[in-house]
VOGU-3710 file (C-alpha; in Angstrom, 3 decimals, decimal comma):
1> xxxxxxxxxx> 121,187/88,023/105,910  123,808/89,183/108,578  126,514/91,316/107,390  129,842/90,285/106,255  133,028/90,468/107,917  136,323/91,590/106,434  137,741/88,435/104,328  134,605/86,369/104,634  133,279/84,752/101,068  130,873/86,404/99,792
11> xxxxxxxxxx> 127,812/84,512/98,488  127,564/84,416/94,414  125,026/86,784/92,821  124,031/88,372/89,692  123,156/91,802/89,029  121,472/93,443/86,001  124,303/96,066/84,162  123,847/98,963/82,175  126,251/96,941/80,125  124,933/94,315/77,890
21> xxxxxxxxxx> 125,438/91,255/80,167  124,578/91,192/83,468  127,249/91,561/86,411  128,516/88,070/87,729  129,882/87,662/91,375  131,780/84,732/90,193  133,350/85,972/87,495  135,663/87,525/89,382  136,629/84,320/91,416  140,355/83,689/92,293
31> xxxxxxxxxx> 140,700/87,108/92,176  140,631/89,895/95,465  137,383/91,525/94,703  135,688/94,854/96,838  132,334/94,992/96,487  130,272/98,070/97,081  126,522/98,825/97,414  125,535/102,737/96,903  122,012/104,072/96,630  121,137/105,464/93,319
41> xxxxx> 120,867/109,212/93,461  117,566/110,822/93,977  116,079/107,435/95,284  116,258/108,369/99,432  118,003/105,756/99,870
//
């Protein structure tokens, strides 16, 4: 998948949390919304 520009939509997805639901793209639709990946420490990533 090609990276996303500034503004673009972002495709829904779901993550698993360390919360007790998991993490829902689209529940934060309507809203302005930054969204950033960061490797877990220790993983080299």
């Amino acid at each position: 998948m090609p990276a996303l520009q500034p503004g673009t939509q972002a495709p829904d997805f779901s993550l698993a949390s360390h919360l007790d639901k998991p993490f829902a793209l689209n529940s934060f639709k309507g809203r302005r919304t930054v969204v950033a990946f960061m490797p877990f420490a220790f993983t080299g990533g």
